[in-house]
C-alpha positions, 0 to 999 in steps of 0.5 A: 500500500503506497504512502500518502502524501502527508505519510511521506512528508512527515517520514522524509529525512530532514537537515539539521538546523545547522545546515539550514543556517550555513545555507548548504547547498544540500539544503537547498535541494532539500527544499527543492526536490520536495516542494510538490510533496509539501504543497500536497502534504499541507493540503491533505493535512489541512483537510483532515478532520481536525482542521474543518472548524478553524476558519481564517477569515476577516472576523479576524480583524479589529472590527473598526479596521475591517469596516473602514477597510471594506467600506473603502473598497466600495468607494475609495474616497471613504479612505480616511476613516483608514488612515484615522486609525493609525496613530504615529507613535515615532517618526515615520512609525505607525500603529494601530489595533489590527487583529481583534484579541477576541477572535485571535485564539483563532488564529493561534490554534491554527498556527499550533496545529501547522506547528503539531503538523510534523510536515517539514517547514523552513525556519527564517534563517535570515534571523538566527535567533528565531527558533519557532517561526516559518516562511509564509510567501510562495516565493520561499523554499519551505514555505506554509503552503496550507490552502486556507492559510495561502487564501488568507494571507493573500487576502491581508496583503492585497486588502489590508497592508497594500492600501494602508501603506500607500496612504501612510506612506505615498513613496511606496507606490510602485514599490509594492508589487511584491509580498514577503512574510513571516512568523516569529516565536521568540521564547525567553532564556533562548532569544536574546536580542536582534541588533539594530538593522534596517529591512530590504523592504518599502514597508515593513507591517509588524503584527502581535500574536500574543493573546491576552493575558499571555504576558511576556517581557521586554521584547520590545522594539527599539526605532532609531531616528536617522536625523536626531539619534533619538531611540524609543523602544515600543512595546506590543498589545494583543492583535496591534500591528506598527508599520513603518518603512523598511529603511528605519533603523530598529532592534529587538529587544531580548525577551526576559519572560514568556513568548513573542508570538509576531508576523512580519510582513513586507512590501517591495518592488519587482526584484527588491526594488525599494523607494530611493531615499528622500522620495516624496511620492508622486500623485495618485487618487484614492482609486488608484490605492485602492487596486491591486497589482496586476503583475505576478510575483518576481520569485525574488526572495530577499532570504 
């Protein structure tokens, strides 16, 4: 009797942690001579019984969010009552609530089935402090490529972080055309710090996981402003999200107590193209925010 698809992911030997971290070139065809493997894997595991009652949809989202989102959509000169959730908390740094705490259990039920799923999933290497998170873009070798989790991540990017960020951030248009993201599980007394850097990114959306009453602390994240040096460090609730351009400088801070549950999520242009320093943005009507990219993905990967 032949193995299943999920049988086989689950059974098939995998790199050590090291290897994926040096970026072996072994790794690489790991992830490559296995991708349609994985894909049917997670489409057969996301089938099983145990995951037909999660549904990841936009109940998700904060309540104001979503109805100011949608109304938008329906007329894009309805846009401002988008922007007047977010408050500027640093220098080119905005935040607002995004996911609604209540409905958030949701979500992080779901991310601890793919976790209890055993179906291989590649780390993001490019933090090497981060033991527990995953790629989430096709575009990444290893990614979570669940069908209802792909369809909601899709929906996040196209109808909620696009838009937002072509109203806080006029430059990015043009520079967006292409998505990248990722989850984050950082646990104290194993992650320590992240030093200051900046993203390869047009706009970065950070957003919290952590349900409330599940308590961690430090893990903050520290901005650096370019012109005045000045440094704030600022902290996440349950389901709030801060976006800002992926050329402000920030850090993580270490987390000395519990977890740190994020998603990370990027905007950029056709293969890594970002806006040029001290770019304005140019014109454009609430019609043309409000739409969504033509284009296909690049396959560019920025790691």
């Amino acid at each position: 009797m032949s193995l299943s698809s999920l049988e086989r992911a689950r059974a098939v030997e995998r790199p050590t942690r090291d290897a994926m971290l040096q970026r072996s070139p072994a790794v690489q065809r790991f992830w490559g001579q296995n991708k349609d493997l994985f894909k049917d894997a997670w489409t057969e595991w996301e089938n099983a019984a145990s995951q037909r009652n999660i549904v990841l949809d936009r109940n998700l989202y904060d309540p104001r969010l979503r109805d100011a989102i949608e109304q938008a959509w329906e007329d894009p000169t309805k846009e401002t009552a988008v922007k007047d959730l977010w408050q500027e908390v640093f220098p080119g740094v905005y935040q607002a609530q995004f996911f609604d705490p209540e409905h958030l259990p949701v979500l992080r039920d779901y991310l601890d089935e793919v976790a209890n799923a055993d179906i291989p999933l590649r780390p993001p290497y490019g933090i090497s402090l981060n033991r527990g998170g995953a790629m989430l873009d096709p575009r990444s070798e290893g990614y979570l490529a669940a069908p209802q989790f792909q369809s909601f991540y899709n929906d996040l990017m196209d109808a909620y972080m696009r838009p937002i960020s072509r109203l806080l951030f006029p430059d990015v248009m043009g520079y967006d055309t292409q998505t990248f993201g990722f989850s984050i599980r950082w646990q104290e007394n194993k992650d320590t710090s992240l030093r200051p850097h900046t993203d390869a990114s047009a706009v970065t959306l950070n957003i919290n996981l952590n349900l409330p009453g599940e308590d961690f602390s430090g893990s903050g994240v520290s901005f650096i402003d370019s012109t005045t040096r000045r440094v704030q460090s600022l902290s996440f609730t349950p389901g709030t999200a801060l976006i800002h351009h992926g050329s402000v400088p920030h850090a993580s801070e270490p987390i000395t107590r519990g977890e740190r549950y994020n998603f990370v999520l990027w905007l950029y242009g056709d293969h890594g193209q970002i806006p040029p320093q001290g770019a304005t943005g140019g014109t454009s009507d609430p019609h043309q925010r409000w739409a969504k990219p033509s284009g296909q993905s690049d396959g560019f990967a920025p790691f």
